[in-house]
PADOTI-268933 format. One line per field, with one value per atom (N, C-alpha, C): residue in one letter; x negated, y negated, z negated; atom name; residue number from 1. Coordinates in nm, 3 decimals. Each point is the difference from the previous one (the first is absolute). Last residue first. Example, Ala and Ser with C-alpha at 12.3 -4.5 7.8 and 13.67 -1.06 7.14 Angstrom:
BEGIN
rest	c(s|s|s|a|a|a) .
x	c(-1.285|-0.082|0.077|-0.029|0.089|-0.090) .
y	c(0.225|-0.119|-0.109|0.572|-0.119|-0.120) .
z	c(-0.708|-0.006|-0.073|0.007|0.000|0.000) .
atom	c(N|CA|C|N|CA|C) .
nr	c(2|2|2|1|1|1) .
//
This chain:
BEGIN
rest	c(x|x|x|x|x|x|x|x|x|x|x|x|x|x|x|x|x|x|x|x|x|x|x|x|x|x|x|x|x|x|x|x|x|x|x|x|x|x|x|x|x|x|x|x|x|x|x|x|x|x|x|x|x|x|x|x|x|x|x|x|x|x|x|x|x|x|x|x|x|x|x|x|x|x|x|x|x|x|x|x|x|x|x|x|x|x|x|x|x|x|x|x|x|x|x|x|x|x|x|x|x|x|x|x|x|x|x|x|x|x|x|x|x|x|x|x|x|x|x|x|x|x|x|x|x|x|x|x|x|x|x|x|x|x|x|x|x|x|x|x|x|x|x|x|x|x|x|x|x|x|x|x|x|x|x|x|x|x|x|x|x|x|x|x|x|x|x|x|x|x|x|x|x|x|x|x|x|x|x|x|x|x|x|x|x|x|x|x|x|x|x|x|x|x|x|x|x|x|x|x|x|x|x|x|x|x|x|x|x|x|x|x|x|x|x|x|x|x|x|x|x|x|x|x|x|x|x|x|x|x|x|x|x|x|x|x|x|x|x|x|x|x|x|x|x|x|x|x|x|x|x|x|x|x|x|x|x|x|x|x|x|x|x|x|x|x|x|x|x|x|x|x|x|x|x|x|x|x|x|x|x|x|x|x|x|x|x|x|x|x|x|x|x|x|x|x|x|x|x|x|x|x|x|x|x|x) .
x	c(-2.024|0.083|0.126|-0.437|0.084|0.091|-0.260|0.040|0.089|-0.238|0.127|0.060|-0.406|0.110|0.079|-0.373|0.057|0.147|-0.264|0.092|0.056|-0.291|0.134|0.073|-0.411|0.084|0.122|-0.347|0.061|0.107|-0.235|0.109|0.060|-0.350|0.121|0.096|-0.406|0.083|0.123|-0.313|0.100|0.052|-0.220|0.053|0.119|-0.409|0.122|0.138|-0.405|0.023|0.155|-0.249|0.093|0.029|-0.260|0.132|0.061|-0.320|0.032|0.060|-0.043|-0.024|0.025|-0.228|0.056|0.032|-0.131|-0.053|0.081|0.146|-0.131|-0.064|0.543|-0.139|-0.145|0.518|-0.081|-0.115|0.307|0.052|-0.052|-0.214|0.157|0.088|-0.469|0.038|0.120|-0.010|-0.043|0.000|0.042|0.101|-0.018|-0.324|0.063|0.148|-0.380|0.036|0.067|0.037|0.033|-0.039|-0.085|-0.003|-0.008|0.139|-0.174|-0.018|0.415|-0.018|-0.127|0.166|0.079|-0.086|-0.027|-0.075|0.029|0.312|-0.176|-0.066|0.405|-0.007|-0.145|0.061|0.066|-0.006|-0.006|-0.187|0.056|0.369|-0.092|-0.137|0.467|-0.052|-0.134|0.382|0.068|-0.091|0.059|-0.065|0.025|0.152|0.083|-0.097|-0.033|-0.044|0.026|0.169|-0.028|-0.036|0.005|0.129|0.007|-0.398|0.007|0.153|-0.110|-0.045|0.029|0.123|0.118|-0.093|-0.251|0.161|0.084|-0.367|-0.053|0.114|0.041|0.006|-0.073|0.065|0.109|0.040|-0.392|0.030|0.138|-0.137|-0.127|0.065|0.241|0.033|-0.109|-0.095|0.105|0.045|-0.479|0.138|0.065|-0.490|0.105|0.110|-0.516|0.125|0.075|-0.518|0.142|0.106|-0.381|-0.048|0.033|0.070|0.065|-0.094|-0.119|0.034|0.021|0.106|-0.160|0.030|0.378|-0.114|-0.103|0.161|0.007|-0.020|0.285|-0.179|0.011|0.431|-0.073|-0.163|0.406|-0.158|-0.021|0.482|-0.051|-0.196|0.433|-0.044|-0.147|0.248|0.116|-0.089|-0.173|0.002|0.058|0.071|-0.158|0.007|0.469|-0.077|-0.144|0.372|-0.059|-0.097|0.182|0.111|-0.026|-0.266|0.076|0.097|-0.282|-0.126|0.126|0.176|-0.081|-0.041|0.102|0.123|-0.008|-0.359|0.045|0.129|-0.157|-0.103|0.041|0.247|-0.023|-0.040|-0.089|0.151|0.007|-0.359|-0.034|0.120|0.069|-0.076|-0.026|0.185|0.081|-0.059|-0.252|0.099|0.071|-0.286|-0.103|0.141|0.136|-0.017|-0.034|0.076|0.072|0.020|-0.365|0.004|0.167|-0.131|-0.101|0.033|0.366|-0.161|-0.004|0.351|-0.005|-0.144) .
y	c(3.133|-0.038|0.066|0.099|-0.063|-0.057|0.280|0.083|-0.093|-0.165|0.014|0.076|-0.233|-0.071|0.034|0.244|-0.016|-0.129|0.169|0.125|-0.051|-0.337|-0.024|0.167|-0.065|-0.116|0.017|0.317|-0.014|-0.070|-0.122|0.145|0.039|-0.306|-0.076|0.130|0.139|-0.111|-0.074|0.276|0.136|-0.130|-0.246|0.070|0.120|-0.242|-0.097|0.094|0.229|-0.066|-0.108|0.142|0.111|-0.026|-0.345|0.000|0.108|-0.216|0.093|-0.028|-0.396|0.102|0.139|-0.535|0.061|0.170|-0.336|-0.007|0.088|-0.242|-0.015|0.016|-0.031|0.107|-0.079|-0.164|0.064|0.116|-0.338|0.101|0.056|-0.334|-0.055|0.157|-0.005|-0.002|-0.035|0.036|0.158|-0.090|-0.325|0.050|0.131|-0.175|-0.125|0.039|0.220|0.007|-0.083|0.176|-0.134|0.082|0.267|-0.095|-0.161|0.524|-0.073|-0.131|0.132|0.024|-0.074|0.075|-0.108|-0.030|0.426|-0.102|-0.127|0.292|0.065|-0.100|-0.007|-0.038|-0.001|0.247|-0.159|-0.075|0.446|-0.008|-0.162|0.237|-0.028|-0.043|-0.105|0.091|-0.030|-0.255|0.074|0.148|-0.594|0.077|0.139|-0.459|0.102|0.082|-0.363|-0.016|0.107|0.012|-0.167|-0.003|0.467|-0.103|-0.068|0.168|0.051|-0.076|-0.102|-0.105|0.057|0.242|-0.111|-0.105|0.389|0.060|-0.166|-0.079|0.064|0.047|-0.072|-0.103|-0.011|0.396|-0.114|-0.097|0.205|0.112|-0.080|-0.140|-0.020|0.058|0.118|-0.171|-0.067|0.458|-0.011|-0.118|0.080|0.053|-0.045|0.240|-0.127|-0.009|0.234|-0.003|-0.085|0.159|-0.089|0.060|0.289|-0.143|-0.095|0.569|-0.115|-0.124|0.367|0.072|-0.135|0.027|0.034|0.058|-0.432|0.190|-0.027|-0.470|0.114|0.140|-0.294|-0.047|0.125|-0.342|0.159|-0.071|-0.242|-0.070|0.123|-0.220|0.116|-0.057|-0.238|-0.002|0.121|-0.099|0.094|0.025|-0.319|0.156|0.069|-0.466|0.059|0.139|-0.241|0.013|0.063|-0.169|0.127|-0.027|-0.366|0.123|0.091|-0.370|-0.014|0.071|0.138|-0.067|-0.044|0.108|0.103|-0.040|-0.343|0.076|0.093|-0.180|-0.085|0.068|0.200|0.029|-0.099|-0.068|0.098|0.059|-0.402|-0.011|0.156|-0.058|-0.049|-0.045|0.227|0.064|-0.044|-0.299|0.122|0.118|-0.397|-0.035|0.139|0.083|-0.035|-0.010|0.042|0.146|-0.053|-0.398|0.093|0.160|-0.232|-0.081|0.086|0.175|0.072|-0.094|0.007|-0.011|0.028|0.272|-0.084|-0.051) .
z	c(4.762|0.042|0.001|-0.132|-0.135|0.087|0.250|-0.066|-0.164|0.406|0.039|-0.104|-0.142|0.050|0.029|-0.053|-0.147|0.067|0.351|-0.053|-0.134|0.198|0.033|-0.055|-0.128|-0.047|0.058|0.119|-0.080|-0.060|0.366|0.015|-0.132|0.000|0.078|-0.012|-0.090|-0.142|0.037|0.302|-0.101|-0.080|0.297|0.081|-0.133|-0.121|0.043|0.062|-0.065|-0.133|-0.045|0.476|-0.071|-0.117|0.125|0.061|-0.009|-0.396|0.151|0.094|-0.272|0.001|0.093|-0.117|0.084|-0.017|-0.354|0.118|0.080|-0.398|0.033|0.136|-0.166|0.037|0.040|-0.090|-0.130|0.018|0.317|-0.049|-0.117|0.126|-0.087|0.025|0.206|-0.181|-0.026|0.455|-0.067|-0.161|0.255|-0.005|-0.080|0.141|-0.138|0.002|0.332|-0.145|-0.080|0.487|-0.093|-0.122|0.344|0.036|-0.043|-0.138|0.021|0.014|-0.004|-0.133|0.012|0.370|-0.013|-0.160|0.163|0.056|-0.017|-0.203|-0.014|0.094|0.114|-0.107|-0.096|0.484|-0.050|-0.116|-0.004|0.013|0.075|-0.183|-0.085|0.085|0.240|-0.076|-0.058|0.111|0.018|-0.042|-0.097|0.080|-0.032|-0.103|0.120|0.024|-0.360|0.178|0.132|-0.487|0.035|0.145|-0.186|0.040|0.044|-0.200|0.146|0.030|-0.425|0.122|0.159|-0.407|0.028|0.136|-0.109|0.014|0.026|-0.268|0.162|0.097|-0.498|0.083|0.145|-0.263|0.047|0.024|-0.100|0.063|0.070|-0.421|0.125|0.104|-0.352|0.024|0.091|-0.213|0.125|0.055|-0.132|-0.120|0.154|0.036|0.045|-0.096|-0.057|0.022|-0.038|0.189|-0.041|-0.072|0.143|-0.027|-0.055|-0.079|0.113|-0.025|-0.239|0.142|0.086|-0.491|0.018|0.169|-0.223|0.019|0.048|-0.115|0.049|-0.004|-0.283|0.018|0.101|-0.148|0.029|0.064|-0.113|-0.067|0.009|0.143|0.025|-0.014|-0.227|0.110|-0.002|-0.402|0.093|0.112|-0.304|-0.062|0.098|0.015|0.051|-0.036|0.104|-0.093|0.009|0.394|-0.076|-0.114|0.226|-0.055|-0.029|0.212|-0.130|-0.048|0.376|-0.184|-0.089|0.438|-0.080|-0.134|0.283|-0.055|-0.089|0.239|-0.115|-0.054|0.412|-0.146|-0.129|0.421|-0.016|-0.150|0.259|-0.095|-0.055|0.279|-0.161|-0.063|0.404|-0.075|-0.131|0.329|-0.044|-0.078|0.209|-0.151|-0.018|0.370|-0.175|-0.080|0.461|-0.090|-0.151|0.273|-0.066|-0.039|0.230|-0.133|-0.047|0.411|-0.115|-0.149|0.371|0.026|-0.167|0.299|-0.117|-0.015) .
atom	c(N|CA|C|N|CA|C|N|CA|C|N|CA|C|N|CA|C|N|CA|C|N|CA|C|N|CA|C|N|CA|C|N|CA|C|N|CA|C|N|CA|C|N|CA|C|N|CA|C|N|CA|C|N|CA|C|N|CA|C|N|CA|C|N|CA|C|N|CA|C|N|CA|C|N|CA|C|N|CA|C|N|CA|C|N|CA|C|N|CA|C|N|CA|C|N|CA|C|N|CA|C|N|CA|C|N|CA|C|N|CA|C|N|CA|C|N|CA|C|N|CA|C|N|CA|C|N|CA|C|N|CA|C|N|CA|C|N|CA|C|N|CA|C|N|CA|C|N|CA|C|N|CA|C|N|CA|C|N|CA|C|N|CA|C|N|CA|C|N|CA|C|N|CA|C|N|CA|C|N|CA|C|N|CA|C|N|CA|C|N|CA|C|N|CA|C|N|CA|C|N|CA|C|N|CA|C|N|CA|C|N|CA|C|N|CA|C|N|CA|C|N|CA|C|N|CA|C|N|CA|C|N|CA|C|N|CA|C|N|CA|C|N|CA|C|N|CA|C|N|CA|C|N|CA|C|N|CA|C|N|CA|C|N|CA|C|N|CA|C|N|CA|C|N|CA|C|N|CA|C|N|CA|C|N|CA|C|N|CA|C|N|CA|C|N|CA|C|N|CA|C|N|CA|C|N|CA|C|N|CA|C|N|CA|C|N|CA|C|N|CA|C|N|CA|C|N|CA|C|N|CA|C|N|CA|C|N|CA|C|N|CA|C|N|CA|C|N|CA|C|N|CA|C|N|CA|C) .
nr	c(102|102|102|101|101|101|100|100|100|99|99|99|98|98|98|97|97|97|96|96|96|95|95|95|94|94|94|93|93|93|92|92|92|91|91|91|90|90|90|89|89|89|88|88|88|87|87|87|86|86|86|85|85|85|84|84|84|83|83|83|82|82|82|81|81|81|80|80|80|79|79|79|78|78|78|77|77|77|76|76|76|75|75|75|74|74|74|73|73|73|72|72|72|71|71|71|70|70|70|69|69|69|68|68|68|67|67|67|66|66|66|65|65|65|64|64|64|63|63|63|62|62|62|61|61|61|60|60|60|59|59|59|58|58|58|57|57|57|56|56|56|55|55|55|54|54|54|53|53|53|52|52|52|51|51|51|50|50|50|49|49|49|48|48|48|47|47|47|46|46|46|45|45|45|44|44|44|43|43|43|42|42|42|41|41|41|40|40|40|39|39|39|38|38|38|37|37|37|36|36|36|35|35|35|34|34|34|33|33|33|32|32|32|31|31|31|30|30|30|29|29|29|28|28|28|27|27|27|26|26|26|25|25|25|24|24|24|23|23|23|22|22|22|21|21|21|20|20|20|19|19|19|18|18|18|17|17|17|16|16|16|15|15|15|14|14|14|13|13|13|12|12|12|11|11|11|10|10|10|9|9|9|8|8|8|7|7|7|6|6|6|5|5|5|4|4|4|3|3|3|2|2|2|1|1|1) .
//
């Protein structure tokens, strides 16, 4: 999939977001004392839906891909590049919360 249709799908993405979730709902955690970041999940998933878009199969793929383009990294919603074990337990996560509401 080239890169101009990742952008629209993403920023179709986040517009959806913005208009259905009310501001209050959307995740405004401050970080702990320990961690640097922290990601809400709709970040997290839209990383998850891009690895899709372009078929890619594991995290340090995606993670570089991440580095690579920032204009993509912000429309997912990251500043800068994060961990990749960081990446790595959030993806895993996401999907255990996925098979377990299935």
């Amino acid at each position: 999939m080239p890169i101009a249709k990742i952008k629209k799908l993403l920023k179709l993405v986040n517009k959806i977001h913005n208009q259905t979730l009310p501001s209050r709902l959307k995740n405004t955690q401050i970080s702990a004392p320990g961690r640097s970041k922290i990601y809400d999940d709709f970040c997290i998933f839209k990383i998850y839906l891009l690895m899709h878009a372009l078929n890619i199969k594991n995290i340090k793929t995606i993670w570089e891909f991440l580095s690579a383009n920032s204009d993509i990294r912000k429309l997912c919603g990251l500043e800068d590049n994060m961990d990749r074990t960081t990446l790595n337990r959030r993806l895993n996560n996401l999907y255990k919360k996925k098979s377990n509401n299935c």
